[in-house]
C-alpha positions in Angstrom: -37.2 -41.8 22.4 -38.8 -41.9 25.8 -38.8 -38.9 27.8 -37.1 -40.1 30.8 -34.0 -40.7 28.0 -34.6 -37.6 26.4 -33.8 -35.5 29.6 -30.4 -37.2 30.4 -29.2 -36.4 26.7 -30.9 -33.1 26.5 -28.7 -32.5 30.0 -25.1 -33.2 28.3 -26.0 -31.7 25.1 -26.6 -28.3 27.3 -22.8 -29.1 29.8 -20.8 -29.8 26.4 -22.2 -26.2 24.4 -21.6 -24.4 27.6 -18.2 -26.0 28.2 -17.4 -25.5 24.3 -18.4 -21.6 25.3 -16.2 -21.7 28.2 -12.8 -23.0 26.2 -13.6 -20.0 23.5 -14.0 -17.6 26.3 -10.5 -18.6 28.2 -8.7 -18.5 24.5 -10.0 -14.7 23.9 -8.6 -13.8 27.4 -5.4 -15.5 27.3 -4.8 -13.8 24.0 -4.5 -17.3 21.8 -5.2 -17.5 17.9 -8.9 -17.4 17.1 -10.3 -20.7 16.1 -9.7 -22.1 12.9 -12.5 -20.2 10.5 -12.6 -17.1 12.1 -10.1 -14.9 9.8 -8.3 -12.0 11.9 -8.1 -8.6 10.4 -6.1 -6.4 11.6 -7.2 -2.8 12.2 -5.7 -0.8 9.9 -2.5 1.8 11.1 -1.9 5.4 10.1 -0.7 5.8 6.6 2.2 7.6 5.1 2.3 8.8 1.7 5.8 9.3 -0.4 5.8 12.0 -3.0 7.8 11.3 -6.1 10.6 13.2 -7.9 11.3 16.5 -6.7 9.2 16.2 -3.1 6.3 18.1 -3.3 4.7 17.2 -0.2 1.5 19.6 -1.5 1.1 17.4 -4.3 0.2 14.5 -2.1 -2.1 16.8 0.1 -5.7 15.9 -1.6 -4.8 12.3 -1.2 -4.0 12.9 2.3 -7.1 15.2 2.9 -9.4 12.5 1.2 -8.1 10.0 3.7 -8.6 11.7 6.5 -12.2 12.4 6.0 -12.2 9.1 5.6 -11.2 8.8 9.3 -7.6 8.0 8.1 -4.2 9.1 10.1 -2.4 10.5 7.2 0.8 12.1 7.0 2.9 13.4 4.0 6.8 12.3 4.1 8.8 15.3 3.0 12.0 14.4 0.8 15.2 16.0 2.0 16.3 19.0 0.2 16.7 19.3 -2.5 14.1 17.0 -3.6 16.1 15.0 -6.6 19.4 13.0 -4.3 19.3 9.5 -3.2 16.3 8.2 -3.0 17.6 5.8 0.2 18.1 9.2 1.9 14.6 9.6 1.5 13.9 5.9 2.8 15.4 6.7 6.0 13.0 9.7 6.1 10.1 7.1 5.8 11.7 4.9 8.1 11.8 8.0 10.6 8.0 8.6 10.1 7.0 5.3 10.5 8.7 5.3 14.1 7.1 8.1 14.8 3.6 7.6 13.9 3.8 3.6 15.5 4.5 5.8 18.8 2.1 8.8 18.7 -0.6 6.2 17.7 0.3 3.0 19.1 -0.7 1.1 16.1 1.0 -2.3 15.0 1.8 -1.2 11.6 1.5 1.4 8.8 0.2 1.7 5.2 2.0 3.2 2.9 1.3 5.0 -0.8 4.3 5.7 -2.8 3.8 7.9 -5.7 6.3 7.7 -8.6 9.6 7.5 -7.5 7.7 7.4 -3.7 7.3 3.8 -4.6 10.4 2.7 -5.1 11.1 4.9 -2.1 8.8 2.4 0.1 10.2 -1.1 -2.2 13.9 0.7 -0.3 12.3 0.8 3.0 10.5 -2.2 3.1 13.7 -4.5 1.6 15.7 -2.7 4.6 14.2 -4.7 6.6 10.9 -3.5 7.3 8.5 -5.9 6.0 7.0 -6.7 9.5 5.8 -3.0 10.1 4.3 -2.3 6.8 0.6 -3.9 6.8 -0.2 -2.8 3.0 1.8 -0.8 -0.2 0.0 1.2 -2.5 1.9 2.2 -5.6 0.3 5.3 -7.8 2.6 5.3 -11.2 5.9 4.6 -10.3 9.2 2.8 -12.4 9.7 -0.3 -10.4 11.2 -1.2 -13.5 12.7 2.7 -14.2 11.3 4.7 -16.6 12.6 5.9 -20.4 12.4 9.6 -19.3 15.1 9.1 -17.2 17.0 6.7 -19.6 17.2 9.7 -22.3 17.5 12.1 -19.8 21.1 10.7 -18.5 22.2 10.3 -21.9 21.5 13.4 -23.7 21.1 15.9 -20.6 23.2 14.5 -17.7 23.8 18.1 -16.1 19.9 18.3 -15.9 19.6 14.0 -14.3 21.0 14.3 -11.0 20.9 11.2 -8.5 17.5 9.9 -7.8 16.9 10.5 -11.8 20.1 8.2 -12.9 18.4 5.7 -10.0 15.3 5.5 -12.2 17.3 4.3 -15.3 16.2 1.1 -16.3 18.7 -1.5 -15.0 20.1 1.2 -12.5 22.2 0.2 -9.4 19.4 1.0 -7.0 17.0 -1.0 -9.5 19.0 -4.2 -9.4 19.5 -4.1 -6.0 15.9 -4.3 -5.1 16.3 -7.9 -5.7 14.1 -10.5 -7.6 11.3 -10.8 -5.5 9.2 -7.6 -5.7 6.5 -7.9 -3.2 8.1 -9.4 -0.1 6.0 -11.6 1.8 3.4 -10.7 4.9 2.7 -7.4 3.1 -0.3 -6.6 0.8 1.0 -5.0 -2.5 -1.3 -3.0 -5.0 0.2 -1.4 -8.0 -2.2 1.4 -10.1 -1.0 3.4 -12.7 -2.3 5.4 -15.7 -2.1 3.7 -19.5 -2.1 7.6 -20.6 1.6 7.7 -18.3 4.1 9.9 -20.2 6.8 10.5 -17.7 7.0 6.7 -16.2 7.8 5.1 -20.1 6.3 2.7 -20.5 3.5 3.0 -18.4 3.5 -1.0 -16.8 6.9 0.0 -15.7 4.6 -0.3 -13.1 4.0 -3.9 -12.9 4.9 -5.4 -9.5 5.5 -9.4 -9.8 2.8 -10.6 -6.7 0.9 -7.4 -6.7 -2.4 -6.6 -7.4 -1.6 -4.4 -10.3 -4.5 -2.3 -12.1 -4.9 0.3 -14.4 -7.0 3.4 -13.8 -8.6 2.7 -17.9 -9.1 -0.6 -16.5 -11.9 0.1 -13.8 -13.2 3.6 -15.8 -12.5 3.0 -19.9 -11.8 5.9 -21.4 -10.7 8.2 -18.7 -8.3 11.0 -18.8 -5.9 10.6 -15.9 -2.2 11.9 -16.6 1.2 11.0 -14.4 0.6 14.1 -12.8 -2.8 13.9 -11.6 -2.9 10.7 -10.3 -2.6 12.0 -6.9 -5.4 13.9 -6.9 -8.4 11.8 -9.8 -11.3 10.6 -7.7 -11.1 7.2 -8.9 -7.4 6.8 -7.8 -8.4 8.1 -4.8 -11.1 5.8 -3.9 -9.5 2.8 -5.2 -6.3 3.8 -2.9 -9.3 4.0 0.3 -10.9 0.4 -1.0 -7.2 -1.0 -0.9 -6.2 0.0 2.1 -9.6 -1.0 4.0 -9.5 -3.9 6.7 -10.1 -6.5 4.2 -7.5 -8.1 1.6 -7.7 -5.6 -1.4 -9.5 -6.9 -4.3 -9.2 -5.4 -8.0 -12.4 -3.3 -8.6 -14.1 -3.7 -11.9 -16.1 -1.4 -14.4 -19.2 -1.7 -12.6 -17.7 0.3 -9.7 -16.3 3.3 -12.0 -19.0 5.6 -11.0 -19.5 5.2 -7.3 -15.4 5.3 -7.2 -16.2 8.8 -9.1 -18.4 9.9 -6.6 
């Protein structure tokens, strides 16, 4: 092409990128959507972790610890005394710490991790209507579909099953009226639990339809993880981090077993 054609085109190539610059500019100050193929994360909230029957907050406290060396806001939900009534008593407890961390940080949502009966604690909250301030659910263990233990307990020791145990009776009132859909949409759901479970019976009473469910004995073969110490295993804990990282969570696999050990 001859030069003095060249320059012309070489001209309207340069107006046209610094136009196209110009648009993309104006959109990122007036505050509209990024273009199509550039994904938005959101920056991840503070995170508030549900302890299961009974409401030992201290049982929850080296998952806390972990993720706030992580550079994590994390704060423990305490149950209301006594620590064994209505588990949507200690939904409205969650709901109280949400508020309260959304205003002392000014973040646009929370993450939460439900242990045990915690995570049927944050299915409660979450089907009450707060599905737009949750950004991500982590589940460590718990009977979304109840749990045998309780089932024999209410039958052959009702004096020793009070209410949030007859909740966790397969097919319970509270159960049922979680509804059909278990993972409500525009939150990210991740279910983990321990094949060596002997309190939530079975153990993939833990299976959340939608979820990304995983086993501990899934990423790390073999390893000795019981109901109880899932809370404070290395591996849970740094699959709960990966999970709750900017990015979408994605199941880890047997080739990340020892640097989630580490």
């Amino acid at each position: 092409m001859p030069a003095v054609l060249r320059r012309p085109l070489l001209l309207i190539l340069v107006v046209v990128a610094l136009l196209g610059a110009g648009v993309a500019l104006l959109l990122q100050r007036s505050g509209a959507p990024a273009p199509v193929g550039e994904p938005v994360v959101e920056e991840p909230g503070p995170v508030l972790l549900v302890p299961g029957y009974g409401g030992s907050v201290q049982s929850m406290e080296p998952l806390a610890a972990r993720l706030r060396t992580e550079g994590r806001d994390a704060t423990v939900v305490a149950w209301p005394a006594p620590g064994t009534g209505d588990l949507r008593a200690v939904a409205d407890a969650l709901d109280d710490a949400a508020e309260a961390a959304l205003d002392r940080t000014g973040a646009d949502s929370v993450d939460v991790v439900g242990y045990s009966a915690g995570g049927l604690v944050a299915r409660l909250w979450i089907t009450d209507g707060n599905a737009d301030v949750a950004r991500r659910v982590v589940t460590l263990g718990s009977p979304h579909h109840g749990t045998e233990v309780a089932q024999f307990a209410a039958a052959f020791a009702p004096d020793r099953c009070p209410e949030a145990c007859r909740q966790m009776v397969p097919g319970s009132d509270l159960i049922a009226g979680l509804g059909t859909d278990e993972t409500p949409d525009d939150v990210g759901w991740v279910s983990l639990w321990t094949d060596q479970d002997t309190v939530v019976t079975p153990p993939d009473s833990a299976r959340l339809d939608g979820a990304l469910n995983l086993t501990v004995q899934s990423v790390c073969a073999g390893r000795q993880v019981s109901h109880l110490q899932l809370p404070g295993d290395p591996v849970v804990q740094g699959i709960v981090l990966a999970s709750l990282g900017p990015a979408d969570p994605v199941a880890p696999t047997p080739a990340d077993c020892a640097a989630l050990d580490g």
